[in-house]
N, C-alpha and C positions, 0 to 999 in steps of 0.2 A: 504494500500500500504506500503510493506516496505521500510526501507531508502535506499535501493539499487537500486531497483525500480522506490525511487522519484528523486534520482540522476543521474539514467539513463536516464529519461525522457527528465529533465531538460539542461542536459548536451552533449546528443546523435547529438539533432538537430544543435547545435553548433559548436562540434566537425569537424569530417570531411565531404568533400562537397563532389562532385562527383567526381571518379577516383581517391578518397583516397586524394586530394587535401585538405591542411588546410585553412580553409574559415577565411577574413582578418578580423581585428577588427570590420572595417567598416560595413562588410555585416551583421555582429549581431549585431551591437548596430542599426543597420538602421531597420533587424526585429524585433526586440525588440521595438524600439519607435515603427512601423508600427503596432505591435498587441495592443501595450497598449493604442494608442491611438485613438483607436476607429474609423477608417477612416480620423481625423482631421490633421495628419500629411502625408498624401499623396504622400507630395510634398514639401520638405524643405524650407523655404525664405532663407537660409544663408546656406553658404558651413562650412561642418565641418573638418578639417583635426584634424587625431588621430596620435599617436605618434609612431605606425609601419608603418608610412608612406600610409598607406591607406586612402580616403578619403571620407563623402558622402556630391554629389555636389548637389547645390542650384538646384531651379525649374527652373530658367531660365538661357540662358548663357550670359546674362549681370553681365560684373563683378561688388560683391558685397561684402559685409563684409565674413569676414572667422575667425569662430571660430577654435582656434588652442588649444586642450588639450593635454599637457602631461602626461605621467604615473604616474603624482605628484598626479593626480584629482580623481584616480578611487579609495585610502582611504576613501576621504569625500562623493563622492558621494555611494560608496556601503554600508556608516553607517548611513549617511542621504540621499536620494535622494529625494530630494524634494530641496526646497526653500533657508533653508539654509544650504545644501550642495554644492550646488550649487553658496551660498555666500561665503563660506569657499575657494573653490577652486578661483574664482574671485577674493577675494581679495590676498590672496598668490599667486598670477600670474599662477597657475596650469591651469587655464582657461584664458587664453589670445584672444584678437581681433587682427586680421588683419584691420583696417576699423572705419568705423560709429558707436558707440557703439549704439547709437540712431536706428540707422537699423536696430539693435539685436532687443533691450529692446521696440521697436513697435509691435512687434509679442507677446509677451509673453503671450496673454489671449491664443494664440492657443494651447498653452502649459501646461496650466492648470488641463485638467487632466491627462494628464503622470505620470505615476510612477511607481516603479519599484518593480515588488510584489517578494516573496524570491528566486523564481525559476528562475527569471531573471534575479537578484542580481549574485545566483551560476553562470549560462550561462557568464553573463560579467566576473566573478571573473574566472574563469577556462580559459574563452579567456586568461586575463590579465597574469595569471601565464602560460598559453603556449606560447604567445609570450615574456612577461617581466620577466619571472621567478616568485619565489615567494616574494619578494620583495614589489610585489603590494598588497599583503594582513598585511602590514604592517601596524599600528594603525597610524592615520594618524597624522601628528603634530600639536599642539596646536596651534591656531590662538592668536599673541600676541595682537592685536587690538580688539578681541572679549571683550564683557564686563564682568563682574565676579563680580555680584553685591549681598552682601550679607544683611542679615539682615531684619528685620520687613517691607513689605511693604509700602510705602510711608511715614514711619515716616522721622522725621529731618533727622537723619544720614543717612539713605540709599538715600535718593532725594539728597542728598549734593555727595556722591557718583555718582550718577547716573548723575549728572548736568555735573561734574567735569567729568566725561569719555567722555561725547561730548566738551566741554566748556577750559576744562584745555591743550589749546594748544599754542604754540607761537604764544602770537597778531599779531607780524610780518606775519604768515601766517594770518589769517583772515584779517588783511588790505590788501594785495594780493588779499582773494577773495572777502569781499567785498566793496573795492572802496576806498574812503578817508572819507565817512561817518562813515564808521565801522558800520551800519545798517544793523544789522540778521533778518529782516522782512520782511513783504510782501510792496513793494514801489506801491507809488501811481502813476500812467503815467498820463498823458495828449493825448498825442500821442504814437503808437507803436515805433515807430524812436526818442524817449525822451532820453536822458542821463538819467543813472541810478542814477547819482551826484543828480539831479534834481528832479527826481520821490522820492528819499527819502528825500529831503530836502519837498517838500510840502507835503509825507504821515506824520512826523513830525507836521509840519505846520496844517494840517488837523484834528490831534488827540487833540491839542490846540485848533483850532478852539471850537471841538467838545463840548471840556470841558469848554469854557468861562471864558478861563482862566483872570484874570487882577493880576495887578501888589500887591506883597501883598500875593498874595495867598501861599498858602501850598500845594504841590506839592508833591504827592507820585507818582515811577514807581516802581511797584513790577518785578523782573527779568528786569532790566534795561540793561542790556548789556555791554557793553562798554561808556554808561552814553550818547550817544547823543541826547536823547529826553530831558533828567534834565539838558543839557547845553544849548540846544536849547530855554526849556522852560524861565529859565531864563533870556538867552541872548535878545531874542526879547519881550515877556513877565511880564520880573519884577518880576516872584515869588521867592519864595522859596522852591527848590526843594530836594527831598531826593530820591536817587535810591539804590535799593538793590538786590543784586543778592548773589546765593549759592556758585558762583564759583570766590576762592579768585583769580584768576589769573586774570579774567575781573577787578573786585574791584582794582587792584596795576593796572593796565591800565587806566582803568575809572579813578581817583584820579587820574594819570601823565597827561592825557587829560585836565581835569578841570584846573592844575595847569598851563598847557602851553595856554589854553585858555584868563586865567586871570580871573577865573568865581569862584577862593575860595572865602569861603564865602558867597557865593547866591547860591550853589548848593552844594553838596555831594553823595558821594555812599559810600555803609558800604556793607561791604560781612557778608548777614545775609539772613536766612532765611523769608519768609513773615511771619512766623508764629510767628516769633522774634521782631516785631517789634510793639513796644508798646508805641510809643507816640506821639501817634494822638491825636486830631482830624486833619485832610486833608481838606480842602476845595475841592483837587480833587485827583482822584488816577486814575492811565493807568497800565495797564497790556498787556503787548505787547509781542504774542509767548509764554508766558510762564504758560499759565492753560495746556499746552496740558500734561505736567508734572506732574499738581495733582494726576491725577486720576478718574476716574467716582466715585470710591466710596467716595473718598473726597471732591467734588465738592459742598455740599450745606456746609461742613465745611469752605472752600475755599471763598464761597460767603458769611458768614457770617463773618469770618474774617476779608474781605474788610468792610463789613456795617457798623461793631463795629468800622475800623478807619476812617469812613466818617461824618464828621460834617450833621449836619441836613439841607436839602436842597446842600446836595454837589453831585456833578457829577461822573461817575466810567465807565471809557471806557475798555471794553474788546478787545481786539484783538487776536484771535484764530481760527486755523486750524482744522475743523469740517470735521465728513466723510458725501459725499452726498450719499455713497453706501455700502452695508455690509463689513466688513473688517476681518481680521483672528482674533480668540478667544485666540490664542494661541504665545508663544514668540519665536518658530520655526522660524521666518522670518528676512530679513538683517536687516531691521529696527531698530528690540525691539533688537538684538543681536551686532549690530556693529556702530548705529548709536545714537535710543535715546531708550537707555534701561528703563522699566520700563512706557516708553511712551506709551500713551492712548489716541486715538483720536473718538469723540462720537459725534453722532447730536447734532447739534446748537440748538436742541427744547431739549438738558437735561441741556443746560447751561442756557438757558431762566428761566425753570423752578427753576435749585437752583437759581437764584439771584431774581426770586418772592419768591420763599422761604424763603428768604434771606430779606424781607420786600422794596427789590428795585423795583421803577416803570422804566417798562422800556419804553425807547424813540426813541431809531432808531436803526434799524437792516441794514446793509449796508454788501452786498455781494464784496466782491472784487478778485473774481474767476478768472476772463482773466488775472488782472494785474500780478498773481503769477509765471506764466511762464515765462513770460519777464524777471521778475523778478531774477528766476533761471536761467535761458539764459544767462543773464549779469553774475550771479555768474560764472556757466561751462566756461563761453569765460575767464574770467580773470583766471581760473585756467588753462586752457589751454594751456594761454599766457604765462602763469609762471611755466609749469609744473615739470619742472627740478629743480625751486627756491623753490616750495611747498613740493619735494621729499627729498630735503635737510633740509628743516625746521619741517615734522612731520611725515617723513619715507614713503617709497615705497607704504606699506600697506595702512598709509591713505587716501595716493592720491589716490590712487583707489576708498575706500572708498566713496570720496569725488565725484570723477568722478559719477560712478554709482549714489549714490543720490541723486544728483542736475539733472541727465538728467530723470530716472525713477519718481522725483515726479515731473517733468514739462510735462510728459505725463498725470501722475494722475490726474493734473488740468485741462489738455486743455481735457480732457476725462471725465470729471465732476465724477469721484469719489471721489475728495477730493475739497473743497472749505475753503476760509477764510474770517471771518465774525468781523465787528466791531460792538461791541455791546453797543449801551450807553444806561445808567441808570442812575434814582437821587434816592437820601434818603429823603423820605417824613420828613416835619417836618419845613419846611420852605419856602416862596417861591422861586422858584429856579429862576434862572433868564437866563435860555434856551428858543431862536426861537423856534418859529415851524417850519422855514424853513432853511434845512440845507443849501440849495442855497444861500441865502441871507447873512447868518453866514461866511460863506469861501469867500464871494464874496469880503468882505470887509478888509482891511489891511491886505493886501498879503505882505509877505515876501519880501525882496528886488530879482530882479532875475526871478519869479515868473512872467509868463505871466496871462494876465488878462485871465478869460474863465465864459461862460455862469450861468456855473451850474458844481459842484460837483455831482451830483447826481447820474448821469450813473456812473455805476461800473465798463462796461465793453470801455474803449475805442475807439471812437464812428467810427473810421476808421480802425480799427484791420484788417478786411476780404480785404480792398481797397489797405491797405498799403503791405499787404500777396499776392495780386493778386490772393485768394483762399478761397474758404468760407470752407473748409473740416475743419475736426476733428485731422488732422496734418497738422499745417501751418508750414511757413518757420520757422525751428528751428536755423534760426543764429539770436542771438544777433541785435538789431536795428543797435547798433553802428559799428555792424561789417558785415553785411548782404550785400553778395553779390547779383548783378545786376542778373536780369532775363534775 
């Protein structure tokens, strides 16, 4: 075929409709989804309006979200159409909601396999220059919040890079999103209707428990955050704690905390790498949120480096976000591109394996899957709350950012494609002085505040479905603290 021929093809059916009439954006980009998608788009969940004023409307006539594109969108999506084209536009507002962003980003497996082969590319692009002129073939602008991470894969320099593109933001903003603990992890609940204040003051409490900690001890938290596990531990525990994170902005945070606390002295954070850090032994060490960073290929380095700074008979709590479902191979996506560049998320059986690798026995696997939505729930509602205060503190862009990531990975959990797992292990060579029963351990000297309860053990909430009024795969997505009446 030649290229006149494949242009004509491509371009004919789009061009003019019947009685010479020019057919709107809407009718092609609606046959266009219609053919690529294999019968799975029928029938739209959400209305689209396009920026010639045409529109194509939802399945039903309940009113529902409405995606709103301008001719800002059709750059990014005719050079990526896929995933992160589709992020590109989102975050530079070229893709705007009317509505529930949650309404959208519930449908998206229907979406899956769409895409836009060349022929359908030219058809949109020939619409766009008849109605927008040629303007719309113009290279589309560089996203400033994209990441642009250069250098050797997970060595020092590029992971300190890579940390500091999600991490190097005004603390001011992250205590907006998360709370007054300043806790970037998964919280532990009690009940679905718990303060989030509370759920991470006893997930905290819980990672102590785990490690048997006593007064005296040595205390490492590898990616420590904002230093409230190494204040906590101390404060109610008596050790002595050391946290260390890649990102110096936490580190001048973490150290202004510690100081207003009244905790110099008995704890520290140092903005260093784990790999930097060389003067162990630990009696016990917590990693919390932050192997998902390593790497798959560096993970039995990873776990060996914890074992070399654990004393013999010392305890090593993982805590990390594992896939329960296959995930992309590729850095195409909003995630690896605008969120946590360089991130790697693998089954909880390749972590297991480096840290037997790694000479640790290990002692309790603990799923905390339900808790992570709530979790993120809490976070979306305070950004919400403050959305105007978050846009002035780290730009337009990354509130969106933000938005979008906190509601798409509270679907992933409560959809079981992604889970997070606490993982303890000891270092043979002494005996250790861990229960067997984790029940028993948490049950005893609770935190001040802390309601008494049976058992730590369930992972999942033991009223989640009752408190939801719902047993499906999408519960009530407001917030406990903020959850309207049925």
């Amino acid at each position: 075929m030649s290229l006149r021929s494949w242009l004509t093809g491509c371009l004919t059916p789009a061009g003019r409709g019947r009685g010479g009439r020019q057919r709107s954006l809407a009718s092609i980009v609606g046959q266009i989804l219609g053919s690529v998608a294999r019968g799975r788009l029928s029938a739209l969940p959400f209305a689209v309006a396009l920026w010639d004023g045409s529109e194509l409307p939802a399945a039903t006539a309940t009113k529902g979200p409405v995606v709103t594109a301008s001719v800002r969108a059709v750059p990014y999506l005719l050079r990526q159409p896929n995933e992160l084209g589709l992020a590109r536009a989102w975050v530079t507002g070229a893709l705007d909601l009317d509505g529930d962003l949650e309404d959208v980003l519930v449908h998206r497996d229907r979406f899956a396999s769409v895409s836009l082969s060349l022929c359908d590319r030219a058809r949109v692009a020939a619409a766009g220059v008849r109605i927008m002129g040629p303007a719309v073939l113009l290279r589309a602008p560089v996203v400033d919040s994209e990441a642009r991470i250069i250098g050797r894969l997970h060595s020092v320099h590029r992971d300190r890079a890579a940390v500091g593109h999600h991490y190097e933001l005004p603390a001011a903003f992250y205590r907006l999103l998360l709370g007054p603990t300043v806790v970037y992890s998964c919280a532990y609940f009690e009940r679905p209707d718990e303060t989030l204040k509370r759920a991470q003051r006893r997930k905290l409490e819980v990672i102590c428990r785990k490690l048997q900690l006593r007064t005296g001890d040595r205390l490492l938290d590898i990616g420590c955050g904002w230093g409230s596990l190494v204040m906590h531990a101390a404060a109610e525990h008596g050790v002595r704690a050391v946290g260390v994170t890649a990102s110096v902005e936490q580190a001048i945070e973490a150290s202004a905390r510690i100081r207003q606390a009244g905790l110099t002295g008995r704890c520290e954070v140092r903005a260093a790498d784990y790999r930097e850090v060389n003067d162990g032994p630990y009696d016990a060490i917590a990693s919390v949120g932050m192997y998902e960073h390593v790497g798959r290929d560096q993970l039995t380095n990873y776990t060996a480096a914890v074992a070399a700074l654990l004393r013999p008979g010392g305890a090593f709590l993982n805590h990390g976000i594992a896939r329960l479902s296959p995930g992309p191979t590729h850095d195409r996506t909003f995630i690896r591109r605008f969120v946590f560049p360089d991130g790697d998320l693998h089954p909880v059986t390749d972590v297991l394996h480096a840290l037997e690798a790694a000479g640790l026995e290990i002692r309790d696997v603990e799923s905390l899957r339900e808790h992570y939505p709530l979790t993120l729930r809490h976070w979306a509602a305070n950004l919400d709350r403050s959305r105007e205060r978050a846009v002035q503190l780290v730009g337009a862009e990354r509130e969106r950012i933000w938005r979008l990531y906190l509601i798409a990975s509270a679907l992933a959990f409560e959809r079981g494609e992604l889970s997070v797992f606490q993982v303890l292990t000891t270092r043979p060579g002494a005996r250790h002085r861990l229960p067997l029963s984790r029940g028993r351990t948490l049950a005893r000297d609770r935190p001040p505040g802390l309601p008494a309860r049976a058992s730590t053990h369930q992972a999942q909430p033991p009223s989640i479905t009752a408190a939801t009024g719902r047993a499906s795969d999408r519960p009530d997505r407001s917030p406990p603290a903020t959850r309207r009446s049925q």
